[in-house]
C-alpha positions as CSV (number, residue, x, y, z in Angstrom):
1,X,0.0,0.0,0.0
2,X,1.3,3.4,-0.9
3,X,1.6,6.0,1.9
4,X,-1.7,8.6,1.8
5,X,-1.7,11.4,-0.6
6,X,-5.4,12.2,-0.1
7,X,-8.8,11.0,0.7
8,X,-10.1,9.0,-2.5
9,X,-12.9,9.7,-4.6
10,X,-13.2,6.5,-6.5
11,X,-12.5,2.9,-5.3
12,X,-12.3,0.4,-8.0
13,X,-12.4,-3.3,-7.3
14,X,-12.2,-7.0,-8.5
15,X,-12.4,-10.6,-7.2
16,X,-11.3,-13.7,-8.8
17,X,-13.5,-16.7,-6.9
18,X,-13.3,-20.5,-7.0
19,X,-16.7,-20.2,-9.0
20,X,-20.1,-18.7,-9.5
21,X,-22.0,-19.2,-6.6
22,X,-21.5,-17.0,-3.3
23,X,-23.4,-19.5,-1.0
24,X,-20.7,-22.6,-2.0
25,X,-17.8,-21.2,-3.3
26,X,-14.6,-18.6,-2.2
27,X,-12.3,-15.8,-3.1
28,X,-9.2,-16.1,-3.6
29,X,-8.1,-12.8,-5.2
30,X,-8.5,-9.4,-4.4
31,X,-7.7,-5.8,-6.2
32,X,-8.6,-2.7,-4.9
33,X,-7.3,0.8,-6.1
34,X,-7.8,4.3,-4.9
35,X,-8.7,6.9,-7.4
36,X,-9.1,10.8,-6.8
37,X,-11.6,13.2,-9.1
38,X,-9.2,13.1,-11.9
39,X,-8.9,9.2,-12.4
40,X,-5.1,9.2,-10.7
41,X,-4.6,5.9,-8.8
42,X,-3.5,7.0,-5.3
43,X,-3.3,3.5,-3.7
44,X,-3.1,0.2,-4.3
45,X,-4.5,-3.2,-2.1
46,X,-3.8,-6.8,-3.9
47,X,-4.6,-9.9,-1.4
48,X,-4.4,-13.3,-2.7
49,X,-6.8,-15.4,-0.3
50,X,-7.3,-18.8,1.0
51,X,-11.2,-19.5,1.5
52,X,-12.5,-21.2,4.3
53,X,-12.0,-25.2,4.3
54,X,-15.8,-25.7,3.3
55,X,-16.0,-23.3,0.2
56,X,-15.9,-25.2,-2.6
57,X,-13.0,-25.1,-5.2
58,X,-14.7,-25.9,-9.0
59,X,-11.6,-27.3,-10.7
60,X,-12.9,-25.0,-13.7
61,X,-12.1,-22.3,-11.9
62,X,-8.6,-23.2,-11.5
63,X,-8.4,-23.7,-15.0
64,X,-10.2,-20.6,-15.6
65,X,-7.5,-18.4,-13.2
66,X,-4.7,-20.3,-13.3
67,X,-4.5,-21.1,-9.6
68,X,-3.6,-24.4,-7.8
69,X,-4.7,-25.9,-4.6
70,X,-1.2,-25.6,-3.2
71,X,-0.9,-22.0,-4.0
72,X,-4.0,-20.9,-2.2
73,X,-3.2,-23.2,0.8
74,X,-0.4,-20.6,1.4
75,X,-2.5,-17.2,0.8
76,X,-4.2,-14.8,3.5
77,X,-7.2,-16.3,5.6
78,X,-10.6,-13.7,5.5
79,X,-9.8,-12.6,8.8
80,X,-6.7,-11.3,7.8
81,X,-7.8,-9.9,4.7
82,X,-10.4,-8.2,6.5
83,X,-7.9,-6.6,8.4
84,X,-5.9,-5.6,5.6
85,X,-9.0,-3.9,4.0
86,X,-10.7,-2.4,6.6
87,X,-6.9,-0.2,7.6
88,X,-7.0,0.6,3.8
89,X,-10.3,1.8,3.5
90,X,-10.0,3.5,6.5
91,X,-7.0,5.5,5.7
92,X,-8.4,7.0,2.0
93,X,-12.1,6.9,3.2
94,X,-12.0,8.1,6.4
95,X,-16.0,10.6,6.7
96,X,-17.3,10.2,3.1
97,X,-18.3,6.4,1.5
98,X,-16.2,6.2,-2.0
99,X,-17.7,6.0,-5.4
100,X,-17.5,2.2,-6.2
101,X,-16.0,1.3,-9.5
102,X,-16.6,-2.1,-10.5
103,X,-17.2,-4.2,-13.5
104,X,-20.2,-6.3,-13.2
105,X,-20.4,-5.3,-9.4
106,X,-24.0,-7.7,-9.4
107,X,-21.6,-10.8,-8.6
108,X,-18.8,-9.2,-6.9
109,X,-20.5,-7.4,-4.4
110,X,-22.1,-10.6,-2.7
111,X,-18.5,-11.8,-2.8
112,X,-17.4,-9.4,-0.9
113,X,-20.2,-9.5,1.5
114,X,-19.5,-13.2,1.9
115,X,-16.1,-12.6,3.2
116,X,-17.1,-9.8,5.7
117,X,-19.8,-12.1,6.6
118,X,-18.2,-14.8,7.2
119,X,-15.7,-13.1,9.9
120,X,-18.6,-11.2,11.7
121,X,-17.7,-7.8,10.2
122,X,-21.2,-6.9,8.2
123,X,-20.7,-3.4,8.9
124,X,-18.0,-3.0,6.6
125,X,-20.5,-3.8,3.9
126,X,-22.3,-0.8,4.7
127,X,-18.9,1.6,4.5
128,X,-18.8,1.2,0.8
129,X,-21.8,3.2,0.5
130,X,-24.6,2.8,-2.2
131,X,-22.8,4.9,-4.9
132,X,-21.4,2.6,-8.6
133,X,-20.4,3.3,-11.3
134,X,-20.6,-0.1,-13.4
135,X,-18.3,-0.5,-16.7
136,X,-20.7,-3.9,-17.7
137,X,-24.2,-1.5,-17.1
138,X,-22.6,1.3,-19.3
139,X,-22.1,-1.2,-21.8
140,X,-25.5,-2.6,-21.5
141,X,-27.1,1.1,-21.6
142,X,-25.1,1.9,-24.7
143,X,-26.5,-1.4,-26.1
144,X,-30.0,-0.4,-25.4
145,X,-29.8,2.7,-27.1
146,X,-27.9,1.3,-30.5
147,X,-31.2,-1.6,-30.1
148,X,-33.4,1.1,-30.0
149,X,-32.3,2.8,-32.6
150,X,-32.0,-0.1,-35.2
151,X,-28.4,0.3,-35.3
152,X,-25.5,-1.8,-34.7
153,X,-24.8,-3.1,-31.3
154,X,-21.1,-1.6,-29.6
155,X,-20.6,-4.4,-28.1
156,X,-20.9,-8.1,-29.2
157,X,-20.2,-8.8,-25.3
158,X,-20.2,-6.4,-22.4
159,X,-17.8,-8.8,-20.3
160,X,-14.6,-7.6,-19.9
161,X,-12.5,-10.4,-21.6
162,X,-14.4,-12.3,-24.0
163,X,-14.3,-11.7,-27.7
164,X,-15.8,-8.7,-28.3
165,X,-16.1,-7.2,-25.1
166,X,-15.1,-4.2,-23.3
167,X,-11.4,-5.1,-23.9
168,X,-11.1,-5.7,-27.5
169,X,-13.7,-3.1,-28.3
170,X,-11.3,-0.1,-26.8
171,X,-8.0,-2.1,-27.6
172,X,-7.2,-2.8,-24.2
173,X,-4.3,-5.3,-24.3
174,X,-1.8,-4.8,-21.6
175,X,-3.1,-6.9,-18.7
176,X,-4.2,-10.6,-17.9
177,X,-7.5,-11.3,-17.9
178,X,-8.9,-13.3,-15.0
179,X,-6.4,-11.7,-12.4
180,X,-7.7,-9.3,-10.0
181,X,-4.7,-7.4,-10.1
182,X,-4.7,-6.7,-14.1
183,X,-9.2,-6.8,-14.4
184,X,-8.8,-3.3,-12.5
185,X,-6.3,-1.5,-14.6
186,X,-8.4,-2.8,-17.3
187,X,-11.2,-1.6,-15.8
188,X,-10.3,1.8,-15.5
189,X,-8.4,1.9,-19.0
190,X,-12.0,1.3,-20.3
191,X,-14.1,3.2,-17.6
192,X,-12.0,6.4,-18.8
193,X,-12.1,5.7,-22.7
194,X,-16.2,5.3,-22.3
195,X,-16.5,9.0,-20.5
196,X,-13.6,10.0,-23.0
197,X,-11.6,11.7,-20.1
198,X,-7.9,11.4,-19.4
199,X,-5.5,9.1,-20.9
């Protein structure tokens, strides 16, 4: 984590998972940057995480994210990830909740909630505030729109890594897809290029 420059504006996240389904499966990735009003990253939070024993591990996944049973043995338990988030959000979001960048935050955010669940800590769910900004529901609005209009859709995909999706539309290259760590630099690459702002 960076030392503070300033309270954030923006906090865009990601979560790689040992599947689809909150209630069965874990997380075992994390990436979380800090953003101020102009889009400049002003910290940075990557956890790799080892679920509980009773989340389930979909050997798909592993496939899918390139992890290994051995490597996740070794990562951070939830309570100490938990830890590690709440002194980061605490230190760039210290009176106001942040904006929440995310890209399909519909099956992230119970994630997320799973975790603080599962260590007793449901308030820190409620610290993030109600406030999103969602790269997957901009695609879907500029969709609508292009449907509406009889004209051709932007996007073949709105996920962030299939073919054509959010990625290959805006050229987006430079990152590896189904990392938490490389999903948020890609997130905000394409967040920026869709408000045509910045770099």
């Amino acid at each position: 984590m960076k030392n503070q420059v300033s309270s954030g504006i923006y906090l865009l996240m990601d979560l790689e998972m040992t599947w689809l389904n909150p209630f069965r499966h874990g997380v075992v990735e994390f990436g979380g940057i800090v953003m101020d009003e102009k889009f400049k990253i002003i910290a940075e939070l990557y956890r790799d995480i080892c679920p509980p024993e009773d989340a389930m591990i979909d050997p798909e996944a592993l496939e899918y994210n390139g992890f290994t049973l051995d490597r996740i043995a070794r990562w951070k338990s939830y309570d100490a990830f938990v830890n590690d988030f709440e002194i980061f959000f605490d230190a760039y979001f210290p009176t106001n909740p942040p904006i929440i960048v995310w890209q399909y935050v519909t099956a992230d955010i119970v994630f997320l909630e799973s975790i603080f669940s599962a260590v007793g800590r449901n308030d820190l769910i409620l610290k993030l505030g109600n406030d999103v900004i969602d790269t997957k529901s901009i695609a879907n609005y500029d969709n609508a729109i292009a449907r509406y209009n009889g004209k051709k859709l932007p996007y073949q995909s709105t996920s962030l890594s299939k073919p054509g999706g959010l990625a290959e539309v805006f050229g987006v290259k430079n990152y590896k897809a189904h990392s938490a760590q490389w999903d948020i630099y890609a997130t905000r690459e394409i967040l920026m290029r869709m408000l045509n702002i910045g770099e």
